[in-house]
C-alpha positions, 0 to 999 in steps of 0.5 A: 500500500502506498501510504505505507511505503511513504511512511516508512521512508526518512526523505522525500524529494520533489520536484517544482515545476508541475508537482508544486507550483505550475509558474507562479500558481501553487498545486492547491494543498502542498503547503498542508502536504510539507506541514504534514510531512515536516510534522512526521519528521521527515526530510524534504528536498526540493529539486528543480532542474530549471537553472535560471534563478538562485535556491533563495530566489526559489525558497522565497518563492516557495514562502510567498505561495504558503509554502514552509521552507529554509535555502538549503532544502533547495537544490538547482540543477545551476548549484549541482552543476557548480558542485560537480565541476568543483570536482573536475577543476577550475577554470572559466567558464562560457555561460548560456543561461541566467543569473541563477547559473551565473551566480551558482558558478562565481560563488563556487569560485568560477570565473565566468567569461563573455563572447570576446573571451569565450573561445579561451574557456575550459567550460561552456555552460548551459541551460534555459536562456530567455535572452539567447542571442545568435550571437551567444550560441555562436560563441558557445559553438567557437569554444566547445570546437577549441576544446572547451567541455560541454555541461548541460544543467539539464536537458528539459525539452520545455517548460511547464506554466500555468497555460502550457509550457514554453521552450526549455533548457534542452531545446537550446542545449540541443542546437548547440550540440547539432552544430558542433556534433559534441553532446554534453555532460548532463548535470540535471534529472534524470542523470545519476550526479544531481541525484547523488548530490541530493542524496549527500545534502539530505544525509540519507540512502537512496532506499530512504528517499522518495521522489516526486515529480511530474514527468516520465523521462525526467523525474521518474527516470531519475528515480529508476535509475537510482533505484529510489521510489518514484511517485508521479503526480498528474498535475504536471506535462503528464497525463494517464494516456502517456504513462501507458504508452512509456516503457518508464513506469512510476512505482505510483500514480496520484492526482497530486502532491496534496493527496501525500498530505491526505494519506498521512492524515489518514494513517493519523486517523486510522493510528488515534 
């Protein structure tokens, strides 16, 4: 039964576009879901693959809709991004995206550099970019032929917002690799590094943790491939008729992350 097995677990991670919000409309109910959770004693990371603001643009966000949360339960794919090129080396860095992965990269203690200088860097950054120009992507295309490495912080195809969805990281990420034949190091959902990241921030084991998300190839793929619980919410890019047609299955199916919240109210019921 579902509600026992989330209730056995220490940590639940969730991701934020289409599972807690969809743009700048909160899921209706997540904000008892965390208070409930919280009052379980359990962990709660909240995971986005969206680069382009900082975890206090996004705990701040998450306050206003009502929602209970401190920086550090806030991890970006921009913050994983700075966290696993610390581990390869420093070195400047070409960026295609916004402040939060600027800020990411010089607060970990890289240099980010401009067009004029980009053929000279070691990394060329990317994720979602509303402001790309020609001539950006262009210079990304110099310095990933003149031995820069390619990093994706994610490779989401789009955005999901209140009235559908817009132009995300991979669909940038994806021009730029058709141009220069190279294909990136992805950082983000579903690959394996954000989530051993998330899982050392949380301090727990992937068979304590849960995720939860919005999308097949993205969320629960992360999940599958760790061997973590994964729990699909519907108020998302996916609907039922898709889960049918995908060969990623979820470990469950719920309307949304408000019905956590109710199964844990039930067992409160049930124990009393």
């Amino acid at each position: 039964m579902l509600s026992e097995t989330l209730r056995m677990k220490k940590g639940f991670i969730l991701d934020l576009d289409g599972c807690v919000y969809l743009g700048n409309q909160p899921i209706e109910g997540v904000g008892d879901t965390i208070n409930v959770l919280r009052g379980e004693g359990k962990k709660i990371l909240f995971l986005t693959n969206n680069s382009t603001k900082t975890p206090r643009d996004y705990a701040e966000k998450l306050r206003r809709m009502g929602v209970d949360v401190v920086e550090e339960e806030v991890l970006t794919s921009s913050l994983a991004t700075a966290v696993y090129l610390r581990r390869l080396g420093y070195g400047d860095c070409f960026v295609v995206g916004e402040e939060g992965l600027v800020r990411a990269l010089e607060e970990n203690g890289f240099r980010v550099i401009g067009v004029r200088e980009a053929k000279n860097a070691r990394y060329v950054v990317c994720g979602l970019d509303t402001s790309l120009t020609y001539e950006k992507m262009a210079a990304a295309c110099y310095a990933i032929q003149n031995g820069a490495k390619f990093i994706a912080t994610n490779t989401d195809p789009r955005l999901p917002v209140e009235d559908g969805y817009v132009p995300g990281a991979g669909s940038i990420i994806e021009a730029i690799a058709t141009a220069t034949g190279s294909r990136p190091t992805v950082i983000g959902k579903p690959s394996k590094r954000i989530m051993n990241i998330a899982l050392s921030r949380m301090g727990l084991k992937k068979s304590e943790v849960v995720m939860v998300g919005d999308t097949l190839k993205i969320d629960m793929a992360a999940a599958k491939g760790m061997g973590m619980t994964g729990v699909l919410v519907l108020s998302g890019s996916t609907k039922t008729e898709d889960i049918e047609k995908s060969r990623i299955k979820p470990d469950a199916v719920i309307p949304s992350v408000a019905e956590i919240g109710k199964m844990f109210g039930r067992n409160r019921r049930s124990l009393a």
